[in-house]
N, C-alpha and C positions, 0 to 999 in steps of 0.2 A: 545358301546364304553366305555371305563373304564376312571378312572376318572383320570387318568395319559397325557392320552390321550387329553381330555377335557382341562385340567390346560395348557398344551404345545397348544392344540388349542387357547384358551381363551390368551395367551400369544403372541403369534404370531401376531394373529388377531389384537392386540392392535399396537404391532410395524408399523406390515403394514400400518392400520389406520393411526396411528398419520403421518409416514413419506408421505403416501398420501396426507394427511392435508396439511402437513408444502409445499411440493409440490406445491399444488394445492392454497395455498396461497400466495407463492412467484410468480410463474407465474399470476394468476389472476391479481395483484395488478401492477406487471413487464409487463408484457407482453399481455398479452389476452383481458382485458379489464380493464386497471388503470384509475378511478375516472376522473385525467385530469394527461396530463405531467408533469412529475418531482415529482407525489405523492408519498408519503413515506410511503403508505398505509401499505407496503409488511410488514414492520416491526413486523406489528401485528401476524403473521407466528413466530418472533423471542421466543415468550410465549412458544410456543412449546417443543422447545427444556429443560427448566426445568425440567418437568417430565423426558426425556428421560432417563438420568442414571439411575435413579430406576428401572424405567419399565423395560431397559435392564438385572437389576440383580434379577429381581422378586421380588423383596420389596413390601407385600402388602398393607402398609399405604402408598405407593407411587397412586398404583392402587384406592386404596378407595377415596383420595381427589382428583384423576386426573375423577375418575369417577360425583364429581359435576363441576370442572375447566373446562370441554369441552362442559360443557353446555354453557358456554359464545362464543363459536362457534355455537352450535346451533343456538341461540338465536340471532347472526349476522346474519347467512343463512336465517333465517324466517320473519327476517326483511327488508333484501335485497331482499330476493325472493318476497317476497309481494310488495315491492313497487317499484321496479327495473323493468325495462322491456327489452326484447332482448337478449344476451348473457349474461349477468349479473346475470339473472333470473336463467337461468340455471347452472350457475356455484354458486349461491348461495344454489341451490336444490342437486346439489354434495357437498358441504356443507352440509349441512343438513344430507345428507344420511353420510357421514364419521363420523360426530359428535356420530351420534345415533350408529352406529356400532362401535365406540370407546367406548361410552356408556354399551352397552350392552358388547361386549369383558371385559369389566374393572370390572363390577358388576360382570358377570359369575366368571373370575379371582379370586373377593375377595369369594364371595363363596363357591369355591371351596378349597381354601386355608386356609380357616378358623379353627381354631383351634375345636377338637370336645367336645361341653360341657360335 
């Protein structure tokens, strides 16, 4: 696979990623399983949307700080999934899996785009 390839891979994967995310956070919070009624939880999905315009134009200082900023996704997933139980659990471990494959998408991206010393 050539590295033109890769960059539009590594590009891709992030969009899909993040729009999963943002998904899978409004629903979690709305709908699937919210804290208690009337929680405003979802909001936290709203973060998301910041990066977006970059990553849509391939800006890679967009990519590089989005690649530590979705650690604080992570870092929600692994906290809920540990101490959560039930459906919660599980949508904190999809969490989790989106976070790290934004991760990895985002790092590949700046790598690949890097300028060559």
């Amino acid at each position: 696979m050539n590295v033109a390839a890769l960059i539009r891979l590594s590009r891709n994967g992030t969009v899909a990623g993040m729009l999963a995310l943002l998904a899978l956070c409004l629903l979690w919070e709305a709908w699937l399983a919210p804290l208690r009624p009337g929680s405003l939880l979802w909001i936290k999905a709203l973060p998301l949307l910041l990066p977006l315009p970059g990553v849509l134009r391939g800006k890679r200082y967009t990519y590089q700080w989005l690649s530590m900023y979705i650690l604080l996704w992570f870092i929600e997933g692994v906290m809920r999934g540990w101490s959560d139980v039930g459906t919660i659990r599980y949508l904190a471990l999809v969490e989790v899996a989106l976070s790290v494959w934004i991760f990895v998408c985002t790092v590949l991206y700046s790598r690949l785009t890097r300028s060559p010393a």
